[in-house]
C-alpha positions as CSV (number, residue, x, y, z in Angstrom):
1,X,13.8,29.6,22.1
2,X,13.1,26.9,24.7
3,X,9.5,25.4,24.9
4,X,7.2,27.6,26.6
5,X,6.5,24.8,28.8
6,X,10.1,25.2,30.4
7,X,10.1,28.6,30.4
8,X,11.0,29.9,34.3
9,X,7.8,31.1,35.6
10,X,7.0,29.6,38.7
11,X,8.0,30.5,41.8
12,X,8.5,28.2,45.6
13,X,8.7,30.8,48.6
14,X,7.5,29.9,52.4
15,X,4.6,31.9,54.1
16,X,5.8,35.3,55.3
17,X,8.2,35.4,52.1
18,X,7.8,36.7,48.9
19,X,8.1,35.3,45.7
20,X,11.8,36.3,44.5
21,X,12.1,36.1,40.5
22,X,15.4,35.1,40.5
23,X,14.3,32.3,42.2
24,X,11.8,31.0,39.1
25,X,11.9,27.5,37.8
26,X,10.1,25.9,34.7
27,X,6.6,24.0,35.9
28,X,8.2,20.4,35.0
29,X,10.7,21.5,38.0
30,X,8.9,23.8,40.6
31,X,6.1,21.1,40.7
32,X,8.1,18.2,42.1
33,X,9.9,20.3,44.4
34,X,6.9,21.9,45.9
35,X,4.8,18.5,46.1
36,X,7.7,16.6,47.8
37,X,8.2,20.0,49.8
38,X,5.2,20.9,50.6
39,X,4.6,17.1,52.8
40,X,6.8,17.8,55.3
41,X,6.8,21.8,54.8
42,X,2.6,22.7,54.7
43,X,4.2,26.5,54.5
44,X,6.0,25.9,50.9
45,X,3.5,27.6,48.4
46,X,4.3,27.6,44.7
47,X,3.5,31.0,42.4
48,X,2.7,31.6,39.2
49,X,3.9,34.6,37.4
50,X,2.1,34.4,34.5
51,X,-1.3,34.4,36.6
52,X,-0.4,35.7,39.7
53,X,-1.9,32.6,41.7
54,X,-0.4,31.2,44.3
55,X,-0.9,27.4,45.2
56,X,-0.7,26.0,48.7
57,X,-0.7,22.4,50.8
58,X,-4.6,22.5,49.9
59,X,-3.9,22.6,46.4
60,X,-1.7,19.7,46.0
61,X,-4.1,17.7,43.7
62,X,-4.5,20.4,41.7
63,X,-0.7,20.6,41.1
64,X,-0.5,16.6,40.7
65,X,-3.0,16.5,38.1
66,X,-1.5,19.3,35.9
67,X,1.7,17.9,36.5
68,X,0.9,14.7,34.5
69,X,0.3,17.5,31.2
70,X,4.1,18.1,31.0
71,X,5.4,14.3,31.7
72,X,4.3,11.6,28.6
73,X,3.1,8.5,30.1
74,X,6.5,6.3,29.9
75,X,8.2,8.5,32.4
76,X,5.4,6.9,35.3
77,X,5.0,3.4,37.0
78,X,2.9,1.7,38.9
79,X,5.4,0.9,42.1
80,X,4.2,-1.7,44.5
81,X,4.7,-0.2,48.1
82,X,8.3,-2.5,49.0
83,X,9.4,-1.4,44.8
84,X,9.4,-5.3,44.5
85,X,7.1,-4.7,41.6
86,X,7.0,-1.7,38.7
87,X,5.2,-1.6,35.7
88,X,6.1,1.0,33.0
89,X,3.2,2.6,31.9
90,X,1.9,3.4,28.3
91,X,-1.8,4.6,28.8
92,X,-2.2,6.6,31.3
93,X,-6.2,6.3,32.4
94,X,-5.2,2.2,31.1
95,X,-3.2,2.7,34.3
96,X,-5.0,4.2,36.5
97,X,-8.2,1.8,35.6
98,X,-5.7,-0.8,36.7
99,X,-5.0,0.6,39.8
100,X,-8.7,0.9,40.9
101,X,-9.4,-2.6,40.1
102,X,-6.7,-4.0,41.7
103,X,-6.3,-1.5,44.6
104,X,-2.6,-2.5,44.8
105,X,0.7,-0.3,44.0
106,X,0.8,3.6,43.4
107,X,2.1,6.1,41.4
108,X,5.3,6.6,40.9
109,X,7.7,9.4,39.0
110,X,10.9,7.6,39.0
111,X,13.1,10.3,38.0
112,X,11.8,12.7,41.0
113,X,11.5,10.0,43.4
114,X,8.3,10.8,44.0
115,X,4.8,9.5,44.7
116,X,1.8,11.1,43.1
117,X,-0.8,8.3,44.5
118,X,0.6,6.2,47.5
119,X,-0.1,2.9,47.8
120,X,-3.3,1.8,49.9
121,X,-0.4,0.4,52.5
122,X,0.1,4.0,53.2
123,X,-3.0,5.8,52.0
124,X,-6.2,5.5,53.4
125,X,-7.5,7.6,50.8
126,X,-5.5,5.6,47.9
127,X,-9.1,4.7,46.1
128,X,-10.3,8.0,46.4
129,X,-7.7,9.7,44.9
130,X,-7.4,7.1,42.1
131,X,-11.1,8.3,41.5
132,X,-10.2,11.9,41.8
133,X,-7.3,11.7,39.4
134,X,-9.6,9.7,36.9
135,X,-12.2,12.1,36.8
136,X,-9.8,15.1,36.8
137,X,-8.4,13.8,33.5
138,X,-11.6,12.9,32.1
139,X,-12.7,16.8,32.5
140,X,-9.7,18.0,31.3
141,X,-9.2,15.6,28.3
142,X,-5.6,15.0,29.9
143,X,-5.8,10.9,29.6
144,X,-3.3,10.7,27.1
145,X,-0.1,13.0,27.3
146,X,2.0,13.0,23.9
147,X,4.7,10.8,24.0
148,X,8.1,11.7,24.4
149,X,9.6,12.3,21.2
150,X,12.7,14.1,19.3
151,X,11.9,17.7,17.8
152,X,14.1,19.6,15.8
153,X,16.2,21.8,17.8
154,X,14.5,20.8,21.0
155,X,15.4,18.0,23.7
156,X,14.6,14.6,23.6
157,X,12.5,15.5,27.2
158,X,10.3,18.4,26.3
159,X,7.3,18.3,23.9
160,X,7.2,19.5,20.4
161,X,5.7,23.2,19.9
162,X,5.9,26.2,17.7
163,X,9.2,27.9,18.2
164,X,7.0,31.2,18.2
165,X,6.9,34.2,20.2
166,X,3.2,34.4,21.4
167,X,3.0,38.2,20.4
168,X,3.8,37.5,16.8
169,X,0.1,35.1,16.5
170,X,-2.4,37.8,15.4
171,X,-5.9,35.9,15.3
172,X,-7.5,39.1,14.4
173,X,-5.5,42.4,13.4
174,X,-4.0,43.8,16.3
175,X,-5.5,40.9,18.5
176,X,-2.7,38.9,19.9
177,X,-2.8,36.0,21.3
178,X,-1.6,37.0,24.6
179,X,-4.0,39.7,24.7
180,X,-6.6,37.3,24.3
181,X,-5.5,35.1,26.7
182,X,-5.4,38.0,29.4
183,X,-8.8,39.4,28.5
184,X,-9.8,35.0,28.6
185,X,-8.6,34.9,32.3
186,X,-10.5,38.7,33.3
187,X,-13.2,37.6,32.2
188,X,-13.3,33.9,33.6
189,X,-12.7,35.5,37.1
190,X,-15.9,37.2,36.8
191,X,-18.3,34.7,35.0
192,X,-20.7,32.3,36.2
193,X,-20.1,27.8,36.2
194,X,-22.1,27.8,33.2
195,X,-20.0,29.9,31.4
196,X,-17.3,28.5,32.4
197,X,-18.2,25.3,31.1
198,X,-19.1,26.8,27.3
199,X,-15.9,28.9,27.3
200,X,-13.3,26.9,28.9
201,X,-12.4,24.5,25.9
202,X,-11.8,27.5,23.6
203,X,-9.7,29.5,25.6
204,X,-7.9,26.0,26.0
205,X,-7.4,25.9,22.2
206,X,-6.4,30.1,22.2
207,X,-4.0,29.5,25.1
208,X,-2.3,26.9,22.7
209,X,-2.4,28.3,19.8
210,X,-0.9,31.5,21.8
211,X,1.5,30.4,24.4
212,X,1.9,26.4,24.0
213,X,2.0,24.3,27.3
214,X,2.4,27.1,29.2
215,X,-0.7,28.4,28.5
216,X,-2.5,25.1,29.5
217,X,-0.8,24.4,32.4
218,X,-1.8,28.1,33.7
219,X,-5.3,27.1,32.4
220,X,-5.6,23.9,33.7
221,X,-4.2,25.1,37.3
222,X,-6.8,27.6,37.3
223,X,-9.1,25.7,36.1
224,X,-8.2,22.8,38.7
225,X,-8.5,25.5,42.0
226,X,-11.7,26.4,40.6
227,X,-12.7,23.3,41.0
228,X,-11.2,23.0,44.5
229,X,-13.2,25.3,45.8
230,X,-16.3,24.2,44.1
231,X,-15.2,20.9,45.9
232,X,-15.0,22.3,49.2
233,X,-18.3,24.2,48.7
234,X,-19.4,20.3,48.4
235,X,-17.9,19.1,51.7
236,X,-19.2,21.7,53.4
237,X,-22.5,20.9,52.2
238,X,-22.1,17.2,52.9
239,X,-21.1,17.5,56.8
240,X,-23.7,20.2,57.4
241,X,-25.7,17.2,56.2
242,X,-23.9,15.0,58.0
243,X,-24.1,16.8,61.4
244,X,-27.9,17.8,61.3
245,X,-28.9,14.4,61.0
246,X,-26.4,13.0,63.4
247,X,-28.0,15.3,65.8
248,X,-31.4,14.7,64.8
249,X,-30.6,10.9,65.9
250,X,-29.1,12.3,69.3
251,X,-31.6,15.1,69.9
252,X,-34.9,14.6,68.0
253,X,-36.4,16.0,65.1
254,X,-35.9,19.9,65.3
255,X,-39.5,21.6,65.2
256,X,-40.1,24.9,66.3
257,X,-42.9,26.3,68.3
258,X,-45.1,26.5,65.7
259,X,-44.9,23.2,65.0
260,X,-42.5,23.5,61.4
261,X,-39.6,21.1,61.2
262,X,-36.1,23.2,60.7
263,X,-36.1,23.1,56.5
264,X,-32.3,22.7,56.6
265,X,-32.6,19.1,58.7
266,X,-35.2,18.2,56.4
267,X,-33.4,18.8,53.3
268,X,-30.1,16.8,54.4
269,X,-32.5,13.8,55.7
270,X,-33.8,13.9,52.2
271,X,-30.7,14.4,50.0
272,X,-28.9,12.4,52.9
273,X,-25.4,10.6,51.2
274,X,-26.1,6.7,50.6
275,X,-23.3,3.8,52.2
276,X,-22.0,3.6,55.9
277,X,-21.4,7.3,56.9
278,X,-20.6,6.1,60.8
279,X,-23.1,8.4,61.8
280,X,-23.5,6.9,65.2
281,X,-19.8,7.9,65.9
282,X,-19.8,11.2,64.2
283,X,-18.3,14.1,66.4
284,X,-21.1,17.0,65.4
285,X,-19.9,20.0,64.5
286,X,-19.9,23.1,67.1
287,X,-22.4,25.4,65.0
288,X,-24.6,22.9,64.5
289,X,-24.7,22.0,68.3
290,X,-25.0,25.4,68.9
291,X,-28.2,25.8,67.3
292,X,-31.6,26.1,68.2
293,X,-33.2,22.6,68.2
294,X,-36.5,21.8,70.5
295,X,-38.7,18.9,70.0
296,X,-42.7,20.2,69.5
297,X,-45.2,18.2,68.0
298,X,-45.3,18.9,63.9
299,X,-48.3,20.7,63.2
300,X,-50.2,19.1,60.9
301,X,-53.3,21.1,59.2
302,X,-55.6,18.3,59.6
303,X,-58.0,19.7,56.3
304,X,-54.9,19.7,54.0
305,X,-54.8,15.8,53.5
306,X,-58.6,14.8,53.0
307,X,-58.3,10.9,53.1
308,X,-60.4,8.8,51.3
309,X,-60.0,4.8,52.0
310,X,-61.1,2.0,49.4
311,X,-59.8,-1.5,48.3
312,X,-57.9,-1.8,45.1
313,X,-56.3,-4.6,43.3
314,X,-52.6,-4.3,42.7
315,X,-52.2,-4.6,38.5
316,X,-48.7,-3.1,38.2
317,X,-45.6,-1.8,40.3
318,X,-43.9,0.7,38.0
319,X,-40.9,1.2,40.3
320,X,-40.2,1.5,44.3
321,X,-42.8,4.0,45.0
322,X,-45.4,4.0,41.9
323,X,-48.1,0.8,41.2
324,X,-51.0,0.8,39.0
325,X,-54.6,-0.5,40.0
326,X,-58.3,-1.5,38.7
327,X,-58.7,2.1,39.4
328,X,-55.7,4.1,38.3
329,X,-52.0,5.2,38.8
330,X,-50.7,5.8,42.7
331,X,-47.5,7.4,44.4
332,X,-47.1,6.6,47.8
333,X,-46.8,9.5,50.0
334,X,-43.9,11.0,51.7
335,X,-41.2,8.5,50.1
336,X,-38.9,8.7,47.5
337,X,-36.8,5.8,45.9
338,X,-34.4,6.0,42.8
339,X,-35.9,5.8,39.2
340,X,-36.1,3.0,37.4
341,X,-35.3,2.7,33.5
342,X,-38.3,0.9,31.7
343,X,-36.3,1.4,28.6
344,X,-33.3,-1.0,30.1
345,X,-33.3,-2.1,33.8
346,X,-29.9,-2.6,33.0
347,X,-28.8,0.7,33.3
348,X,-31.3,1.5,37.0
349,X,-29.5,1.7,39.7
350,X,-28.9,-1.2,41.9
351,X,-30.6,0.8,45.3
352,X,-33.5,1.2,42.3
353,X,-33.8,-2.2,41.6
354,X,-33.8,-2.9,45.1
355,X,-36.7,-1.2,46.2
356,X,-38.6,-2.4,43.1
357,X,-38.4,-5.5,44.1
358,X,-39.2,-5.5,47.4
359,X,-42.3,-3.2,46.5
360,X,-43.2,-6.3,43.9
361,X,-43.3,-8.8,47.0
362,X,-45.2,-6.7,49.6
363,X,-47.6,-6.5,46.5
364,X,-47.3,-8.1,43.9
365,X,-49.6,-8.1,40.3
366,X,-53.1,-9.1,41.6
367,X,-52.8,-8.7,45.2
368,X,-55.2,-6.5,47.3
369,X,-54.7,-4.1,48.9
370,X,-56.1,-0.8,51.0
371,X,-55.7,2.9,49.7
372,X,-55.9,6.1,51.3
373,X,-56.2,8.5,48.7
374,X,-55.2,12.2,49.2
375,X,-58.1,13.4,47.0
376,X,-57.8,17.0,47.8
377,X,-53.8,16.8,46.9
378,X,-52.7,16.9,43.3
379,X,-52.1,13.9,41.3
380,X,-48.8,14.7,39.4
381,X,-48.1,12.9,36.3
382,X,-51.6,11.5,36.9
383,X,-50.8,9.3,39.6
384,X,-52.8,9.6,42.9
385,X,-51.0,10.5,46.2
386,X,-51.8,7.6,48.7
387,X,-50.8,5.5,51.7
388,X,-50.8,1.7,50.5
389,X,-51.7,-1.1,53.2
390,X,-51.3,-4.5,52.7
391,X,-51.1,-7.8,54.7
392,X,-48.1,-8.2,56.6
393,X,-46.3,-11.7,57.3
394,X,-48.3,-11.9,60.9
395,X,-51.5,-10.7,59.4
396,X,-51.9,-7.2,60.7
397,X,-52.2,-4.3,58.6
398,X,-48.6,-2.7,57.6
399,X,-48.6,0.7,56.1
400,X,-46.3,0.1,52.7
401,X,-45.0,3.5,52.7
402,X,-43.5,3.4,56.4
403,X,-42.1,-0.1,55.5
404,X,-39.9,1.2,52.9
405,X,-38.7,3.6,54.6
406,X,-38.0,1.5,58.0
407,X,-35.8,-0.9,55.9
408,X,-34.0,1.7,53.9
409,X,-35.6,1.7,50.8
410,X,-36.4,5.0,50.8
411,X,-36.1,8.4,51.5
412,X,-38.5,10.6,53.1
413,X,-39.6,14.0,51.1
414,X,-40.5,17.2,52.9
415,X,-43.4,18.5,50.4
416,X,-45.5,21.4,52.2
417,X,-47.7,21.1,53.6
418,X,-47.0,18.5,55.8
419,X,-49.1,14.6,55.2
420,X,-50.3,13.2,58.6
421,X,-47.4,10.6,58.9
422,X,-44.1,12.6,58.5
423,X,-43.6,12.7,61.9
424,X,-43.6,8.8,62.2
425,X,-41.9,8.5,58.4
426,X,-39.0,11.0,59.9
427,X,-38.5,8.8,63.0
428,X,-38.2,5.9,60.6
429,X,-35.7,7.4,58.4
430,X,-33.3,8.7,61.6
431,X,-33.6,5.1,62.5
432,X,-32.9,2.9,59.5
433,X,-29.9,5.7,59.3
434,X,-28.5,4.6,62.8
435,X,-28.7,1.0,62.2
436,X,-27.3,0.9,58.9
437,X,-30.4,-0.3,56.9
438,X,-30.8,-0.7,53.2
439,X,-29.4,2.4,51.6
440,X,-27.4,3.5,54.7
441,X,-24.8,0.3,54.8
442,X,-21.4,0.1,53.4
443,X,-23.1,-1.9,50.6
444,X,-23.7,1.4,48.6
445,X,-20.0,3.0,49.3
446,X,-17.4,3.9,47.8
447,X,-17.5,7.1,49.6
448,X,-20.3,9.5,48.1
449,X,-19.8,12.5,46.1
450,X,-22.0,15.3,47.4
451,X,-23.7,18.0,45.2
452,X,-24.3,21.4,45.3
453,X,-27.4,20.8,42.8
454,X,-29.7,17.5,41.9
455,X,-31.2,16.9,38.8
456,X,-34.2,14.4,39.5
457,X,-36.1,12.6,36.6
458,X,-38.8,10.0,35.9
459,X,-39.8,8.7,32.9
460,X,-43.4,6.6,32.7
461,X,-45.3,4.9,30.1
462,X,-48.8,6.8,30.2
463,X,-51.9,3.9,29.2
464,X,-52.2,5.9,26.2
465,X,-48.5,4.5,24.8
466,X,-46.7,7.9,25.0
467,X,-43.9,8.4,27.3
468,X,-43.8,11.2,29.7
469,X,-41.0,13.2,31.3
470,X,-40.5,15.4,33.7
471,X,-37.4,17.0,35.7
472,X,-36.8,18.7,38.6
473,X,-33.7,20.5,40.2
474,X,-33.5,21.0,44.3
């Protein structure tokens, strides 16, 4: 028997076609026909018989990447866009770490004469896909492919597996391995991310044990799709984000006339994607043009923020929105900055760091400095909500917590109820967006990776030596 990894089971038929059997090539041959197909052909789609998924143009890193499981490293290159230069390669994520750093040459299949990253010559999206690939691999535990190798009784080209028919494993009496397998791909059809997560390595190692390559490659394209549309979930996420606040820079903030800000707007300006998103040129998208936006006045309840106002002396900044004083902890109101790690600044992020810093020269250790304290607000993680003044270069009073957010520093948050500022703190985020400030410049690309979910934490030495943590998901 031939490896089940070349075993005829996928299928290339155009839209309006259906897939003939006698038509069916093994995966290491149907892929490079499709992908080279499929480029100037978006109608080619490639089926799988053992799955019964079919695999489109929108697909195509999906097929790339599962691809790579049936090829050992020594049969890519890195080709330089002319072919002046090619490298063999012998680690595959060696390679493509090499092609990140020196954003020069693609990958290249010699013997299909065929491109699975272009060169940045030709492909705008050359260090995104390099990315893509990396992380694909990474998830998958693909970065090292077995090397090509003789097998008895088996080619010099195809990888060496148990010459066994999959019905004759039996990992339970009467419990093949193909049955398990089936009942493995029911049941992931119908089960939640988080169970994916727990069960997908050990139906990995059943569909092995069970069918060989074939097996994974089905698993790892249906794994990959998954995935795909997970992603896509993501980018529509990100441009509904995208477009709300583009608008909100063209239109105004959105508050209805009762005087609440739309929660949707609010929510992208606060999870808004860091580096230069071109928002000024953005071309909104029709639904989001077509909705309901007026401009009221916010309505703020003025009993839910009772202000009190006192002087304080400035004996530690913890991070870009949290100091200590003579009298106690603060966080300043209505702004958000990234955490920083006590433990080892090393590892905070550089927009962290950032904001730290510039907090620690608008007031630094020993300094003065007016509070308003929310006193009728809570005081989380026993730190005191407040607006911080200080002493700006010309001498008049500068609120702190606007000024972070004017130079993009900072995000705005959108806790209920509303504090007597957001409208001014909102008009200073939509602005620092515009112009590209702080956060919002090309300083903080490569491109962002949007989230369906975010997993905030902060971690603070209490007076009393413990350390305290706390998470939250939005």
């Amino acid at each position: 028997m031939r490896s089940p990894a070349h075993s005829n089971s996928y299928i290339l038929f155009r839209k309006g076609n259906q897939p003939d059997p006698a038509q069916a090539l093994p995966y290491d041959k149907a892929a490079p026909l499709f992908l080279k197909g499929v480029a100037s052909d978006p109608e080619l789609k490639l089926f799988d018989t053992e799955t019964r998924l079919t695999y489109t143009a929108s697909d195509v890193d999906a097929v790339k990447v599962a691809y790579l499981t049936q090829v050992p490293p020594n049969a890519l290159v890195i080709r330089s866009h002319d072919g002046a230069s090619v490298t063999r390669i012998a680690d595959l994520s060696a390679a493509l770490d090499t092609l990140a750093q020196t954003k020069q040459g693609g990958l290249y299949v010699p013997k299909e004469d065929m491109w699975l990253i272009r060169p940045p010559e030709e492909n705008p999206d050359h260090e995104q896909q390099v990315e893509d690939f990396k992380q694909a691999i990474a998830d998958l535990g693909l970065a090292q492919p077995p090397e090509t190798q003789s097998h008895a009784g088996m080619p010099m080209e195809t990888y060496p597996v148990e010459a066994r028919e999959s019905s004759d494993i039996e990992i339970l009496p009467g419990l093949s391995g193909d049955k398990v397998l089936e009942a493995t791909i029911g049941y992931l059809q119908n089960a939640n991310p988080v169970t994916l997560v727990v069960l997908g390595g050990l139906a990995g190692m059943v569909a092995y044990k069970s069918m060989g390559l074939k097996g994974v490659v089905g698993l790892v394209l249906a794994t990959l799709a998954l995935k795909r549309y997970l992603k896509m979930g993501h980018k529509v996420v990100l441009d509904q984000r995208l477009d709300l606040v583009a608008r909100g820079i063209q239109d105004g903030i959105p508050v209805n006339k009762n005087g609440v800000i739309d929660p949707e707007f609010l929510d992208a300006l606060r999870h808004f994607p860091a580096g230069d998103n071109r928002i000024a040129a953005r071309q909104i998208n029709a639904a989001v043009r077509a909705r309901q936006w007026e401009n009221n006045p916010i309505k703020i309840d003025p009993g839910s923020y009772k202000l009190q106002s006192f002087e304080e002396t400035v004996s530690q900044v913890m991070d870009g929105d949290t100091l200590c004083g003579s009298r106690g902890r603060y966080r300043l109101i209505g702004v958000d900055t990234p955490d920083v790690d006590h433990n080892n600044s090393s590892h905070s992020h550089a927009r962290a760091q950032k904001a730290w810093a510039r907090l620690q020269k608008l007031i630094p250790p020993g300094s003065q400095v007016r509070v308003e304290v929310a006193s009728n607000q809570p005081a989380l993680y026993g730190r005191l909500p407040c607006y911080v003044y200080t002493k700006h270069e010309q001498g008049q009073e500068v609120c702190v917590n606007k000024l972070l957010i004017e130079e993009g520093l900072a995000r705005v948050t959108n806790f209920q109820p509303y504090h007597p500022k957001l409208q001014a703190f909102v008009e200073a985020s939509l602005s620092a967006i515009a112009n590209r400030k702080g956060l919002w410049n090309a300083v903080h690309n490569p491109k962002p990776q949007p989230k369906l979910f975010f997993l905030e934490s902060e971690k603070m030495p209490e007076p009393d030596g413990i350390q305290r943590l706390s998470l939250s998901l939005s």
